[in-house]
MDAnalysis code that builds the backbone (N, CA, C; Angstrom):
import MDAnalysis as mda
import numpy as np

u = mda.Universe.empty(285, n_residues=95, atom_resindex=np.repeat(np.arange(95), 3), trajectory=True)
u.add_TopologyAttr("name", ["N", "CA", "C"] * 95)
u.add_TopologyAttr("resid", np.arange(1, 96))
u.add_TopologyAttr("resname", ["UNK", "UNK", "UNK", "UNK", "UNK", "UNK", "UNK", "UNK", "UNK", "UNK", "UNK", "UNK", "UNK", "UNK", "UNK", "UNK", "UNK", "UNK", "UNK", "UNK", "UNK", "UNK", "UNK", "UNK", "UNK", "UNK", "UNK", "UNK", "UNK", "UNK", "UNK", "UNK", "UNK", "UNK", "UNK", "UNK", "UNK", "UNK", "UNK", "UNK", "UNK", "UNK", "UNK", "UNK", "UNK", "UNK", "UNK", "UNK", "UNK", "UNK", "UNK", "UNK", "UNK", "UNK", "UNK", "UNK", "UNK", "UNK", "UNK", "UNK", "UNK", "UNK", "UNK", "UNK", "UNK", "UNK", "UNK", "UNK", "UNK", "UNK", "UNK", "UNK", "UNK", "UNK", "UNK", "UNK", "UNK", "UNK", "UNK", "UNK", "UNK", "UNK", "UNK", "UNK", "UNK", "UNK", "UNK", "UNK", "UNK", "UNK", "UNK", "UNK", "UNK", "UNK", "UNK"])
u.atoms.positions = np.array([
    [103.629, 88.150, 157.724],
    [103.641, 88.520, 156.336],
    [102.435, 88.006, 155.568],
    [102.037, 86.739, 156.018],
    [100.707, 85.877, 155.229],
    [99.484, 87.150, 155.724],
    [98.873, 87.793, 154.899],
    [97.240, 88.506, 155.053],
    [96.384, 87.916, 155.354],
    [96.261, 87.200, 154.551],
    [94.794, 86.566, 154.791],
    [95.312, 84.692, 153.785],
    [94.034, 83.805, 154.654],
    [94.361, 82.172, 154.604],
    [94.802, 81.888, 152.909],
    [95.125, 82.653, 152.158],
    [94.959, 82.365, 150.236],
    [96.107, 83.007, 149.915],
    [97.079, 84.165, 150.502],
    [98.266, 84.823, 149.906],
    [98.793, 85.551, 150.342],
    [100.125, 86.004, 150.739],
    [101.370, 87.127, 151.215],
    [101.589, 87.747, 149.971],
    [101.535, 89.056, 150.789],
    [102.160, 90.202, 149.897],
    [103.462, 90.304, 149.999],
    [104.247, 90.375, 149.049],
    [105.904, 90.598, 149.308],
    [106.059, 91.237, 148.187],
    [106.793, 92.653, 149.176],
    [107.214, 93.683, 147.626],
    [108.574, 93.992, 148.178],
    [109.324, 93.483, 147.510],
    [111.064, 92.951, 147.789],
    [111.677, 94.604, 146.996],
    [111.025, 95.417, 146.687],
    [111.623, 96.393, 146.223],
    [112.760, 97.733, 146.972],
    [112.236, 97.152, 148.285],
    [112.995, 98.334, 149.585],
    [113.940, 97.208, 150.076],
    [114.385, 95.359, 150.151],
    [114.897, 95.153, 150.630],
    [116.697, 94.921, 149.349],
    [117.622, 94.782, 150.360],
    [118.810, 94.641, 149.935],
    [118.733, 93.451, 149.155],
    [119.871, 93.488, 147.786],
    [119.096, 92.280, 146.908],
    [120.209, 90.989, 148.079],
    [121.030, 91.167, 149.252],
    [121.705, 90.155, 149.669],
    [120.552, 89.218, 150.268],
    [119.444, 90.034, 150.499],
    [118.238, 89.181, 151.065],
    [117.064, 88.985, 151.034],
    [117.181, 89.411, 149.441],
    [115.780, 89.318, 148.626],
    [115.148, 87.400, 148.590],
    [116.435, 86.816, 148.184],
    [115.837, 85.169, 147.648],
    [115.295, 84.788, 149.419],
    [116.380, 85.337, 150.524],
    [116.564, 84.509, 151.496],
    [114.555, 84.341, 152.018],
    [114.752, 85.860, 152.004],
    [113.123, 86.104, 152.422],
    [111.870, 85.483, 151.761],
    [112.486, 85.550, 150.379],
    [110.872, 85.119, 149.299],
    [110.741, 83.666, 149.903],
    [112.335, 82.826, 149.199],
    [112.100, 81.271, 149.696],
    [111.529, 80.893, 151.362],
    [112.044, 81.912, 152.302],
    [111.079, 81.712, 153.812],
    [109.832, 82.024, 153.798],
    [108.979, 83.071, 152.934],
    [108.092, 82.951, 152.838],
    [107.632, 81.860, 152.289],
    [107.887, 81.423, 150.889],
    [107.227, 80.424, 150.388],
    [107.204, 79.243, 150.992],
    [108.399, 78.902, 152.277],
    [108.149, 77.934, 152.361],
    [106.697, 77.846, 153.906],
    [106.198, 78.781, 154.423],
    [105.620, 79.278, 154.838],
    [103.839, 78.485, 154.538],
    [103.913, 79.153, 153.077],
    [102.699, 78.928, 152.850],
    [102.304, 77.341, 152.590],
    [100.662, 76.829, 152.843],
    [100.424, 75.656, 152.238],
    [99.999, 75.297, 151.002],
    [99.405, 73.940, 150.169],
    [99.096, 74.116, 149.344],
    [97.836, 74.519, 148.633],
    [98.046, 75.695, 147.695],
    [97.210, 76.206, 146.978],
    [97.098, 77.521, 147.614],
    [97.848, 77.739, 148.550],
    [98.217, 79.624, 148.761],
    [99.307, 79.994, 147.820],
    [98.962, 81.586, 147.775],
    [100.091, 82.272, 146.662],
    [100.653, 83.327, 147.696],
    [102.403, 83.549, 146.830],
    [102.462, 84.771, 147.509],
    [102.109, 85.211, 146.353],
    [102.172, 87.048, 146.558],
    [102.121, 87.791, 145.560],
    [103.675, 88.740, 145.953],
    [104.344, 88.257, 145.053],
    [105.944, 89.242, 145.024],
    [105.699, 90.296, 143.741],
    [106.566, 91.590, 144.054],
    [106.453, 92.875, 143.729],
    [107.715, 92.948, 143.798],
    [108.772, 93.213, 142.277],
    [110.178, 93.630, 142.638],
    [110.347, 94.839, 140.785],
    [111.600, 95.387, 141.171],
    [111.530, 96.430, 139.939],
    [112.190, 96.157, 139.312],
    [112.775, 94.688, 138.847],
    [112.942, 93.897, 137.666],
    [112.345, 92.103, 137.229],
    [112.001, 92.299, 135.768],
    [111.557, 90.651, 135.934],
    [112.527, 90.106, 136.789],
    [112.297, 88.981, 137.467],
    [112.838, 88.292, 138.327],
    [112.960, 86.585, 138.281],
    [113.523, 86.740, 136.488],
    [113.710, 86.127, 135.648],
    [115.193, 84.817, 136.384],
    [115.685, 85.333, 137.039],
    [116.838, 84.509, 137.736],
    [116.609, 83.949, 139.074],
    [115.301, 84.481, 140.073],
    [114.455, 84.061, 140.645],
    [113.442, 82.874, 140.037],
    [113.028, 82.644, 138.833],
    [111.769, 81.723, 138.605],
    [112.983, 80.679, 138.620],
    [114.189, 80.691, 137.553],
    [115.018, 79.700, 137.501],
    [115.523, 78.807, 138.456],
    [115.758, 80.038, 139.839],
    [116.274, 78.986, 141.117],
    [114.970, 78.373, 141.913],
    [113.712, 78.633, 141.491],
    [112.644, 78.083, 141.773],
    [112.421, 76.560, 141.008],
    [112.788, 76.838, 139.847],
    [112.874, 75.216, 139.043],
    [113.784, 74.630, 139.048],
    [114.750, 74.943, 139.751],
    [116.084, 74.194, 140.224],
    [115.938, 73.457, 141.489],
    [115.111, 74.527, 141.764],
    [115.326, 74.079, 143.932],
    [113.690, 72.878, 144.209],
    [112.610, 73.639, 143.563],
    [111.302, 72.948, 143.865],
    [110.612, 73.081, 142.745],
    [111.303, 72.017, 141.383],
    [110.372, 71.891, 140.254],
    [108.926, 71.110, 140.644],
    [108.323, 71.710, 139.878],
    [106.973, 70.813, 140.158],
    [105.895, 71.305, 141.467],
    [106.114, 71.905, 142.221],
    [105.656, 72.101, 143.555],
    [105.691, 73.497, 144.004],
    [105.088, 74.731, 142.423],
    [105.076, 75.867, 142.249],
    [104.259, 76.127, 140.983],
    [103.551, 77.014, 141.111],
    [103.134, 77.807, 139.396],
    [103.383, 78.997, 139.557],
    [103.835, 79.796, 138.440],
    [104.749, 81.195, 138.201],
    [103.603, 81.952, 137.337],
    [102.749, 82.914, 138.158],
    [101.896, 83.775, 136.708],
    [102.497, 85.459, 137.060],
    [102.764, 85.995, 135.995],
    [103.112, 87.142, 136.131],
    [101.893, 88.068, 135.931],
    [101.386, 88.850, 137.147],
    [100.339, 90.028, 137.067],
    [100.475, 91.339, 136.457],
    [101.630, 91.782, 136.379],
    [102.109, 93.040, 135.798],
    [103.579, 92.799, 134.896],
    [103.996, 93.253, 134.192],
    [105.416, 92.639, 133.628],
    [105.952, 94.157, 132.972],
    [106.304, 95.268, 134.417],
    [107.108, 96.110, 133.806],
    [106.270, 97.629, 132.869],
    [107.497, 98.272, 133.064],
    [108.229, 98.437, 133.186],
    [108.370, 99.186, 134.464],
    [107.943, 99.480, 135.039],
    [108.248, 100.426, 136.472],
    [108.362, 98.796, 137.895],
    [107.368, 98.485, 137.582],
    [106.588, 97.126, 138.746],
    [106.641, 95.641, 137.917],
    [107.165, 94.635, 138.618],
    [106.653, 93.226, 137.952],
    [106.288, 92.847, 138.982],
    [105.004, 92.288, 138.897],
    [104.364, 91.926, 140.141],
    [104.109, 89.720, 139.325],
    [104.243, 89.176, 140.467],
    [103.991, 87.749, 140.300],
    [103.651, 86.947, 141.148],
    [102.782, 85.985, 140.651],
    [101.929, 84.857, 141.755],
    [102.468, 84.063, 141.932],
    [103.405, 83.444, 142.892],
    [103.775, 82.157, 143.158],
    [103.129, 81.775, 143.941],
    [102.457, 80.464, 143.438],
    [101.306, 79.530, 144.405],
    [102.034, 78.234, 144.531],
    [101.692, 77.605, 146.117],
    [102.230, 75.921, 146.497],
    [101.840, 75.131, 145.374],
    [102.208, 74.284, 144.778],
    [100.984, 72.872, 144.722],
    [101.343, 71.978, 145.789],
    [100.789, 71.085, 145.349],
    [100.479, 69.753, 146.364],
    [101.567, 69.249, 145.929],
    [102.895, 68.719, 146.653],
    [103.554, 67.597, 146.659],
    [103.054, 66.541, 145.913],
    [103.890, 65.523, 145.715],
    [103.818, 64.032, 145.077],
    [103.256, 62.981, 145.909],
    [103.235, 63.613, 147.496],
    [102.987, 62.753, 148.531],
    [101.409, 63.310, 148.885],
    [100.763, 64.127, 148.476],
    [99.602, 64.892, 148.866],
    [98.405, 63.469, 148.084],
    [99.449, 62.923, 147.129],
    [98.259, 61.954, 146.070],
    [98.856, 60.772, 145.986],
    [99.815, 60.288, 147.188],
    [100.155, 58.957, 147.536],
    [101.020, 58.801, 146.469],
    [101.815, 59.465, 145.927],
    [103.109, 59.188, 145.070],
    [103.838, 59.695, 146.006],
    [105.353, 59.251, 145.715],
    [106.605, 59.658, 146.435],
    [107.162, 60.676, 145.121],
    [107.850, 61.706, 145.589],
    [108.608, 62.806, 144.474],
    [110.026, 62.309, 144.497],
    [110.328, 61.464, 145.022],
    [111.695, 60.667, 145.132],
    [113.109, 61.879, 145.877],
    [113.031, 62.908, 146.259],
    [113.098, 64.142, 146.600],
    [113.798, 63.957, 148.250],
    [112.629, 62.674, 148.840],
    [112.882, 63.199, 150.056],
    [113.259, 61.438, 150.780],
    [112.950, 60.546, 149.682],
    [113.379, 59.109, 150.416],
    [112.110, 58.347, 150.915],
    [111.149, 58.945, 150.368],
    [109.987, 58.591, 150.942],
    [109.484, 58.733, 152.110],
    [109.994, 59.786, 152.947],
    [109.637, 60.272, 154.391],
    [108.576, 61.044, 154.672],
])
């Protein structure tokens, strides 16, 4: 699914919504930091950014490229962990 070393295309618009999150979150967790995917779905995906700041605040940026009405297309890029700059994110126990 990754194109090229900087971003995946994912256009979640043909899949079933039972396995829309399952796929995005396997992709994302996929990529490293400072790759984006680029997701494509045919509604904001406004209940998607939310379980993104629920599940991995901090360790994501959300830019929307298109916003509707036919296409919302959006950049979700890695950041660097808390551990990338010798802080712990307290997240994982310090492992």
């Amino acid at each position: 699914m990754i194109h090229s070393p900087s971003s995946a295309q994912l256009d979640i618009r043909t899949i079933t919504p039972e396995e829309r999150h399952r796929l995005i979150f396997s992709t994302f967790s996929q990529l490293t930091t400072g790759q984006a995917m680029e997701l494509t779905n045919d509604h904001d995906p406004q209940p998607l950014h939310r379980r993104f700041q629920a599940e991995l605040a901090g360790k994501f940026s959300w830019t929307y490229l298109e916003q509707g009405p036919a296409a919302w297309r959006v950049a979700i890029t890695r950041l660097a962990s808390a551990h990338g700059d010798g802080q712990c994110c307290g997240s994982c126990g310090g492992a």
